[in-house]
Phi, psi and omega in degrees: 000327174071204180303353193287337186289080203294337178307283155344279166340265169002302164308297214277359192268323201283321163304331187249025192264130174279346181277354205263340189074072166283336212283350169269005212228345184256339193268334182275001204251292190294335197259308173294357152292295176295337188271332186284328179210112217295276194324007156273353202287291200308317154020279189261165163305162191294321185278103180267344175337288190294354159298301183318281187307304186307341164267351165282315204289338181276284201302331184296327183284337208267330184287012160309269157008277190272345154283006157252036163041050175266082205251334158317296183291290191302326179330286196300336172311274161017299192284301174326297187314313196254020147247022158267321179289014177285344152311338172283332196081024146229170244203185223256342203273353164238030122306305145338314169250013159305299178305000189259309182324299202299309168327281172329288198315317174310308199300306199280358175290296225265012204010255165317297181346305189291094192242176201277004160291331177299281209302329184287349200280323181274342164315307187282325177312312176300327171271357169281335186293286213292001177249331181267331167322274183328324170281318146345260192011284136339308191275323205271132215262311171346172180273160170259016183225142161250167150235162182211187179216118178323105165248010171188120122320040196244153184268117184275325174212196204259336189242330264215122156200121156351027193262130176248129176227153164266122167302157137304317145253162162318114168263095182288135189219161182237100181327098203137342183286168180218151155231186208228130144216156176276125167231159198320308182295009171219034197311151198073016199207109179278148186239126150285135157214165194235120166301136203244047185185146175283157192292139210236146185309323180284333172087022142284165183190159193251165161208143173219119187272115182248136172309192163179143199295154182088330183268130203277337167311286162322288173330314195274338181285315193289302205283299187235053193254149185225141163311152171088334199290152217227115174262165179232145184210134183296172171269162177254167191218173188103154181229352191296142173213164137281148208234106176302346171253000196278001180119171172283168199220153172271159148225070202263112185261129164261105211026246185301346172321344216283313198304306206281357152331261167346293178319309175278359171254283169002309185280320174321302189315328189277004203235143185254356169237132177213152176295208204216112190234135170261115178244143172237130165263088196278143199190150156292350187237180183270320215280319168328326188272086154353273166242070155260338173258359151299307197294355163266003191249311157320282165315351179231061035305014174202127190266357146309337184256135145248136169242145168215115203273140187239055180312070214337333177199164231292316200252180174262148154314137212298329193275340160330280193340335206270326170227187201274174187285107188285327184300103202291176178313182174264157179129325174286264159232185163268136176276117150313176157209142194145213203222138195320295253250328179289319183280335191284314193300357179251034162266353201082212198267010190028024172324339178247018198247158161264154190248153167189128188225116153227169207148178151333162142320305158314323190283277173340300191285335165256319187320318176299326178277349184278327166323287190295012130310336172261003191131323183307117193275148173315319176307341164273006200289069193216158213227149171277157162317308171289018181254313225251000000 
């Protein structure tokens, strides 16, 4: 049966779950990768963790995916995916020997498991994952990279920073989109960010960044980035939208989560009837809530948006002071305080709403189960693969 086998499916999806401790079973699959073909090593950064996770956590959604028999949304994931890594330089001869690495690899995690229902199910997954990656590839005539130059730099919060660049060319994108970028101190070591403005002709583009403890990228973006500095940006991917006809929409940003949100209430603003979407806008400090006077600035011209801003906890920290003051005019909501996945269900289960959750992994993965927990059907749910 192949994909049709959801039992099947099911096994090989179970395999890839990162709450499940996938991460050893994604690490010997990246090491008999580089040993069946030495040139691929070179490739990648010398640190592969976050390569390494960010591809269990997509594949684990995409055999997700294939086990509600969806085939669309990874298709097109899919396509995206392998014309992005032509930034990497890779080429169809280590898709080849990735499928041969995954195979092996699978087989021997799952041992007794691996049954011949298993092996045809992963046969075919693997070569539908890795031909449509290859074929994207292959067909798209684009660069496979832009670059631009850092024009505004600003630190919003202690972790939190602002960045605008001018493209060389123009990057056509669909608001909701993410891209991969390279910045100089770190070359060979990709960042995801979701641009937090629709795509603009002239080429300009925004970003908003939060450090995480340990990322050396992230760190260097927030901390040490100056106008002039010259960036590399992936082609974009991602699929979240509003669909104008689908009904009102929920929206929950967890900090920086907040940009491709903003892009897609940004693009809205050009339509003069829209459903009416409610965004909670979440942080640990009050001082955290970034673009709170924009999203207030919006919102008191388009009467269709609401904001409701949240805070894990009441006051600001002694280091608030260091930077400006975020908190927009009175006129916006009242800011709750606690933690998102609590404040939004207690309102219910927002079951009629279109849904759109960004943010952390963490943050994602419980609002959603607390949605769905309150009612909400999944299928109204929707996260980029790489948040949830």
């Amino acid at each position: 049966m192949g994909l049709e086998d959801r039992d099947a499916l099911r096994v090989l999806q179970a395999a890839l779950d990162p709450q499940a401790g996938s991460e050893e079973l994604i690490r010997r699959l990246y090491t008999r990768w580089f040993a069946l073909d030495t040139s691929v090593r070179d490739l990648f950064p010398p640190e592969l963790d976050h390569q390494r996770a960010a591809f269990g956590q997509a594949m684990h959604w995409v055999f997700g995916e294939f086990v509600a028999q969806r085939a669309q949304t990874p298709v097109a994931f899919l396509a995206q995916l392998g014309r992005d890594h032509r930034k990497y330089g890779v080429g169809q001869q280590h898709y080849d020997s990735m499928r041969r690495a995954w195979y092996t690899e699978m087989r021997h995690h799952l041992g007794a498991d691996w049954t011949d229902a298993v092996d045809d199910a992963a046969t075919q997954a693997i070569n539908l994952i890795t031909g449509i990656m290859s074929g994207a590839a292959d067909a798209e005539v684009g660069p496979p990279w832009w670059e631009g130059t850092v024009l505004e730099h600003h630190r919003v919060s202690r972790d939190i920073a602002v960045v605008r660049l001018h493209l060389d060319r123009p990057m056509p994108y669909h608001p909701g989109q993410y891209v991969n970028v390279q910045i100089p101190q770190w070359p060979r070591r990709w960042r995801y960010l979701s641009p937090a403005m629709p795509a603009d002709p002239a080429g300009d583009i925004e970003f908003h960044v939060r450090s995480v403890l340990g990322g050396m990228v992230s760190n260097s973006m927030v901390a040490e980035t100056r106008p002039g500095e010259r960036w590399r940006l992936s082609s974009p991917h991602g699929a979240m939208e509003v669909d104008r006809t689908g009904g009102d929409v929920l929206m929950v940003a967890g900090s920086t989560g907040l940009a491709p949100l903003r892009a897609i209430i940004m693009d809205l603003c050009r339509f003069a009837d829209n459903p009416r979407v409610h965004l909670f806008f979440g942080a640990r400090y009050p001082c955290e809530l970034y673009d709170l006077r924009t999203l207030w600035e919006i919102a008191a011209a388009n009467p269709w948006l609401s904001v409701s801003p949240v805070s894990e906890y009441a006051g600001d920290p002694p280091w608030a002071a260091d930077f400006p003051d975020v908190q927009p005019p009175r006129g916006l909501h009242v800011r709750q305080t606690g933690r998102l996945p609590e404040v939004v269900t207690k309102y219910g289960g927002w079951g009629d709403r279109q849904i759109l959750i960004c943010g952390g992994p963490a943050m994602v993965r419980a609002t959603r189960d607390a949605l769905i927990a309150k009612g909400a059907p999944p299928k109204r749910i929707g996260y980029d693969p790489l948040e949830g």
